[in-house]
C-alpha positions in Angstrom: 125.6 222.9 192.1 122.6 220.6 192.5 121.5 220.2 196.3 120.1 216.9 197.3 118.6 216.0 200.8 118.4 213.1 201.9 115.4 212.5 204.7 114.5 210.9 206.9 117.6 209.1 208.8 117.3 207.3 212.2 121.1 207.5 212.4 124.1 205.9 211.4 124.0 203.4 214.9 122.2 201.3 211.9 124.9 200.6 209.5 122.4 200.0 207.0 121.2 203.3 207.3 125.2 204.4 207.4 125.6 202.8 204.3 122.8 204.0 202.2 124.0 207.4 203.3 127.5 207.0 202.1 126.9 205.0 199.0 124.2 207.3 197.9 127.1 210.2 198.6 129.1 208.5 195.8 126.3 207.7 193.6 125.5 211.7 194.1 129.0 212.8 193.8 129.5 216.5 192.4 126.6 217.4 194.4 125.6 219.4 197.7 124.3 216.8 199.7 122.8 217.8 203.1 121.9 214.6 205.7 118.7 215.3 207.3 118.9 213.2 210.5 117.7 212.0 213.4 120.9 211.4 215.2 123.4 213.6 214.4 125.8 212.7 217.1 125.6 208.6 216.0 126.4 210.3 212.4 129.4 212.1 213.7 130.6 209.5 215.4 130.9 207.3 212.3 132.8 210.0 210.0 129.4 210.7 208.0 130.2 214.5 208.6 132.9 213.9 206.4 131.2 213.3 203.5 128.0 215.6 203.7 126.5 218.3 205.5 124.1 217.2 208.6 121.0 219.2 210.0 119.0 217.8 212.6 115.6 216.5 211.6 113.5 218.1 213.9 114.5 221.1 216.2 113.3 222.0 219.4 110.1 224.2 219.5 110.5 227.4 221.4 107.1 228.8 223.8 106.7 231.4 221.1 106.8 228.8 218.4 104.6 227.1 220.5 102.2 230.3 220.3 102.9 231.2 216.7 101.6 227.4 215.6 98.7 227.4 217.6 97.8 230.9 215.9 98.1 229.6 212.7 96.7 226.5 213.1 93.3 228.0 214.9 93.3 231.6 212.7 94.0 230.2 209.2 93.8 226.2 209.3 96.9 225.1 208.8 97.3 222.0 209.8 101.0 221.8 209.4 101.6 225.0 211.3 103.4 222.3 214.0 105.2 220.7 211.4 106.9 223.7 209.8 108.4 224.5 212.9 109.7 221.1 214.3 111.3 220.8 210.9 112.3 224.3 210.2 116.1 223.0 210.1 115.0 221.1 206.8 113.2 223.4 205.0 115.7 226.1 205.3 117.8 224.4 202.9 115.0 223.6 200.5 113.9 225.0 197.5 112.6 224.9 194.1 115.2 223.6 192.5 116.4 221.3 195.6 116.1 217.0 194.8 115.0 215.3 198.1 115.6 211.6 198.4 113.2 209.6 200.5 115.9 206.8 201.7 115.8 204.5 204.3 114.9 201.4 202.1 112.0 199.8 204.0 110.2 203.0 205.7 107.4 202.3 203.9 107.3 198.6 204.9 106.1 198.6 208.2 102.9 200.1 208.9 102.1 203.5 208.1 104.8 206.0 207.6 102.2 209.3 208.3 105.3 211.3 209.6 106.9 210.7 206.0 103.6 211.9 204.1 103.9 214.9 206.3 107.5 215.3 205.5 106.6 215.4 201.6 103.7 217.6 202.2 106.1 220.2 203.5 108.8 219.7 201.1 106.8 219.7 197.5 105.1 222.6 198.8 108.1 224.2 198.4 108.3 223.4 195.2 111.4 220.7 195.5 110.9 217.2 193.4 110.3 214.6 196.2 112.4 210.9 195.2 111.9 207.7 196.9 115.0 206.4 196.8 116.2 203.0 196.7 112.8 201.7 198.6 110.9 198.1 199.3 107.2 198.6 199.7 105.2 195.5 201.0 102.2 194.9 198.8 100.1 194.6 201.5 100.7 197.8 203.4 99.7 199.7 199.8 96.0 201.8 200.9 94.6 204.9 199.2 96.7 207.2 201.8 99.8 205.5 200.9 98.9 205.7 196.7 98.1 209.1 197.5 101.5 210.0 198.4 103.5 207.7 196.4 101.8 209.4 193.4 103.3 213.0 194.6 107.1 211.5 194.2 108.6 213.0 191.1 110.2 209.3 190.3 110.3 206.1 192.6 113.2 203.8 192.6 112.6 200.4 193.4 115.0 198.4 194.9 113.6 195.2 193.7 111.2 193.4 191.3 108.2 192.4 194.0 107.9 196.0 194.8 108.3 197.1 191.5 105.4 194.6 190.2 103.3 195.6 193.0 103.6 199.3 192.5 102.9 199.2 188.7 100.0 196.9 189.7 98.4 199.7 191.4 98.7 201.8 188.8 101.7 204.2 189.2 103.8 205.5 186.6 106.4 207.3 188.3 108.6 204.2 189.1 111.8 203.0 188.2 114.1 199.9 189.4 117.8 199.9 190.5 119.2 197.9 192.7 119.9 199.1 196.3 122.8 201.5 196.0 124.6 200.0 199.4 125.7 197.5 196.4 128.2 200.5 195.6 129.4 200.7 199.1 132.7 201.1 199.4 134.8 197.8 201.6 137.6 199.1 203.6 139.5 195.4 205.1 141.8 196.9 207.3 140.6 195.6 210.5 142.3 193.8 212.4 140.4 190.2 212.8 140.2 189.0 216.1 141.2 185.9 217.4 139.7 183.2 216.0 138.8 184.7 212.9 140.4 182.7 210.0 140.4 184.4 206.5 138.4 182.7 204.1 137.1 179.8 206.6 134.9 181.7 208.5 130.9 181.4 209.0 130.0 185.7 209.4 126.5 185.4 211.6 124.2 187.8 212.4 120.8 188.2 214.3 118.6 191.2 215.1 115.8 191.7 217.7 114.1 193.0 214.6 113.5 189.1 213.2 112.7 187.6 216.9 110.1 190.2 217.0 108.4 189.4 213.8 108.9 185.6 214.4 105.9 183.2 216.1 108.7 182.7 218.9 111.8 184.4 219.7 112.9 181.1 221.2 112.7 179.2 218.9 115.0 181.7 216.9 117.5 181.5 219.1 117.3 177.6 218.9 117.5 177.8 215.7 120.9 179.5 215.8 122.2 177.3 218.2 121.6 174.5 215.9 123.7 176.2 213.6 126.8 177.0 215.3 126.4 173.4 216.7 126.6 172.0 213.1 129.2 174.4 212.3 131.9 173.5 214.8 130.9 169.9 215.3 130.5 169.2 211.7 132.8 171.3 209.9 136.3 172.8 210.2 134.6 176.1 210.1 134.9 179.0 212.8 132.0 181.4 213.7 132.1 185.5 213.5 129.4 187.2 215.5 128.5 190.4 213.0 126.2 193.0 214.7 124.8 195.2 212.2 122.2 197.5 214.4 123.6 198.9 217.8 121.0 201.2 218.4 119.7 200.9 221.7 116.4 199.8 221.5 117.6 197.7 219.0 120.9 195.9 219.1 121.8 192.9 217.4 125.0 193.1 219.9 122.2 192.0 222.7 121.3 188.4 220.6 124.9 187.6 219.3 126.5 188.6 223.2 124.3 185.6 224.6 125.3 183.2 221.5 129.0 184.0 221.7 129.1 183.4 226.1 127.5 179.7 225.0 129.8 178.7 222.7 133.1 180.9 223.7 134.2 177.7 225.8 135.1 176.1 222.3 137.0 179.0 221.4 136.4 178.8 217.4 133.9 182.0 217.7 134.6 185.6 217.9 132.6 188.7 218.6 133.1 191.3 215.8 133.4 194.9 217.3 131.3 197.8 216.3 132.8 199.7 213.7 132.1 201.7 210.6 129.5 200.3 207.6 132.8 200.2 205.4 134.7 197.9 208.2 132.2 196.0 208.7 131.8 195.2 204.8 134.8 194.2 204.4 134.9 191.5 207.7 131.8 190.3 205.6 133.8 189.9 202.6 136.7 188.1 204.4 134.1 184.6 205.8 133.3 181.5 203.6 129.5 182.3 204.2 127.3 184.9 205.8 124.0 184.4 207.8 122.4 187.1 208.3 118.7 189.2 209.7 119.6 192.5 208.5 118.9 193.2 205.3 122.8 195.4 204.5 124.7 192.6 206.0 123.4 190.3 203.5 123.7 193.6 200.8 127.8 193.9 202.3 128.3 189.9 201.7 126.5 189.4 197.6 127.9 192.8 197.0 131.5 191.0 197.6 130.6 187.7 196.5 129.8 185.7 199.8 127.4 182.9 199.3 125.1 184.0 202.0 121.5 183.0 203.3 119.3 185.4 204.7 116.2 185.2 208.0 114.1 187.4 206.4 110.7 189.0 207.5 109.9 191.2 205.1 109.8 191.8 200.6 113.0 193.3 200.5 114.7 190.1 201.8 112.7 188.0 199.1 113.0 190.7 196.2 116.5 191.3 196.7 117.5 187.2 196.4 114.7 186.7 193.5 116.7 189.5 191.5 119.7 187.8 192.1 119.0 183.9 191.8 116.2 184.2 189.8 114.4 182.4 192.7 114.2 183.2 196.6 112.6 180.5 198.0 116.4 178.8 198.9 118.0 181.6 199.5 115.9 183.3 202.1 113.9 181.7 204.8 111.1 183.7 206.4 111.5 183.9 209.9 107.8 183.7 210.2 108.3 180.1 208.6 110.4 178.2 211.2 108.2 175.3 212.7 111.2 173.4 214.3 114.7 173.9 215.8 116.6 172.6 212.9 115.1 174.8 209.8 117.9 177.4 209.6 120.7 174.5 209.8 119.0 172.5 207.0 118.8 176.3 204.9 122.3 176.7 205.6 123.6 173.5 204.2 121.9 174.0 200.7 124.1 176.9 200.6 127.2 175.0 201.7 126.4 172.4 199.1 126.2 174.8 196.3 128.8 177.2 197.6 130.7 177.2 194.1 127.3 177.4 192.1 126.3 180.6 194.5 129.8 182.3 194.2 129.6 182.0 189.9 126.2 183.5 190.1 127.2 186.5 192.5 130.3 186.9 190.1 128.0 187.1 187.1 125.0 189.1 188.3 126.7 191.5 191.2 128.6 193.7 188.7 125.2 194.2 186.8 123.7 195.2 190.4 126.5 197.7 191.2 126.3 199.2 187.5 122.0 199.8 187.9 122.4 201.9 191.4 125.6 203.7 189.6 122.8 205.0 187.1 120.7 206.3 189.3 123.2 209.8 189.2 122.3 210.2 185.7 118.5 209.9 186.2 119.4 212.4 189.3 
């Protein structure tokens, strides 16, 4: 049976991450697959130990491994004499004829990912093909270190068409598009709505620290969002759904959306979605009118089921992954970066409103085609 690794995984506390691990599972079916992660406990505690084997990504160092690194590092130059033991639990299970998939989508989006280059080091030294698997890579970010490493991966799979352009434009032949395989993801509706939800008639909206952080004021984010639900419950006969996507820690959309739902709770036509499972939460998606979302998997969960949706992106993969779509981004996404006044997400949101019937015949037509590409991906594996 083939073994396939897949590295390197924050943890499932990002359901994004959760569901590139479980649809890449189904994409890799018939396989060993072994989840190299970061957080085995979050991983656990959203059933991903059910559908693959989990070793911890980096392993605590004894005093004699300590000793034993330092030897080999001053007597024989090895510089990755610290590396081989912090990620001894990985490369146990690697070997020549192991597949490794670099996932994680956007690792190689924001700055540069030097633990990753480290990570392949040790792996193709092994003699196991290195895959980057299902990735956005912003042209900007591309140096001679980063070309250096992409050009080790046995195959590259690009998730959408900037990245793929940019990559070929640098020169690289190892690269390949499909479409992100959350697209396959599998949508499990039987959560209970809460109060206030109604089926069908419901605006899913979600925020992440993640785009305050990369906008020119976090305030004005949040403004912008309160514009929003304003038009939404003065205007239409719409309710609101809260939709956290990221609950890590540092990094919780939970955080954003809590102060947005105490504001407008007093109206009661908006609801706080618990934290559940990336399947759960895919199919609460795929239950609203529309989506709004920050995080890239959210807006994956709502075209994958055919919910005109609008993303606040900050990065390619949010502009790629519309273009591929719509044949166009520029209405479909609005750069955080880009917001200059309070009202700019509300006047992006009513495009999609008024074109909700042309958006729904598109996703119809072109989301099946997406599904079909990341299904393909097992063969080329």
């Amino acid at each position: 049976m083939q073994k396939v690794i897949l590295y390197p995984h924050g943890g499932s506390g990002n359901h994004g991450c959760e569901a590139l691990v479980r649809s890449t599972a189904k994409i890799c079916k018939g396989r060993d697959i072994i989840l190299v992660s970061k957080n085995k406990g979050q991983d656990l505690q959203y059933g991903i130990g059910d559908i693959c084997r989990i070793v911890d990504q980096q392993t605590p160092i004894s005093v004699l491994g300590r000793i034993a690194s330092l030897i080999r590092y001053r007597l024989f130059n090895d510089n990755m004499a610290y590396e081989k033991e912090t990620y001894r639990s990985m490369l146990k299970q690697v070997d020549s004829t192991t597949v490794c998939l670099s996932f994680g989508g956007d690792n190689y989006c924001y700055g540069k990912p030097v633990y990753i280059y480290r990570m392949n080091e040790l792996l193709r030294s092994k003699g196991a093909k290195t895959i980057l698997w299902g990735c956005s890579i912003e042209p900007s970010n591309i140096d001679d270190a980063m070309l250096e490493d992409l050009r080790g991966y046995h195959r590259i799979i690009a998730r959408e068409s900037i990245t793929y352009k940019a990559l070929t434009d640098h020169g690289l032949t190892n690269v390949t598009m499909a479409a992100d395989p959350a697209f396959t993801l599998d949508c499990d509706t039987s959560t209970t709505l809460p109060e206030g939800f109604i089926n069908g008639n419901t605006v899913g909206i979600n925020l992440s620290p993640m785009a305050m952080d990369y906008s020119k004021d976090g305030i004005r984010v949040m403004n912008n969002y309160r514009r929003l639900i304003n038009h939404i419950l003065e205007d239409t006969d719409m309710n609101v759904a809260l939709i956290p996507h990221v609950v890590w820690s540092d990094n919780d959309d939970r955080k954003p959306l809590l102060q947005l739902y105490n504001e407008f709770n007093h109206t009661k036509r908006i609801c706080m979605i618990d934290d559940t499972d990336a399947t759960k939460i895919k199919g609460v998606i795929s239950q609203c009118r529309f989506i709004v979302a920050a995080r890239t998997h959210a807006s994956i969960a709502a075209y994958s089921t055919g919910i005109p949706t609008l993303v606040l992106g900050y990065s390619v993969k949010a502009r790629g992954i519309a273009k591929d779509i719509f044949g166009e981004y520029e209405k479909y996404v609005l750069p955080v970066q880009n917001l200059e006044n309070d009202a700019d997400l509300m006047h992006a949101f009513q495009f999609i409103e008024d074109n909700e019937s042309e958006i729904k015949s598109i996703l119809q037509t072109t989301v099946a085609k997406l599904k079909e590409s990341a299904m393909s991906m097992s063969d080329m594996l």
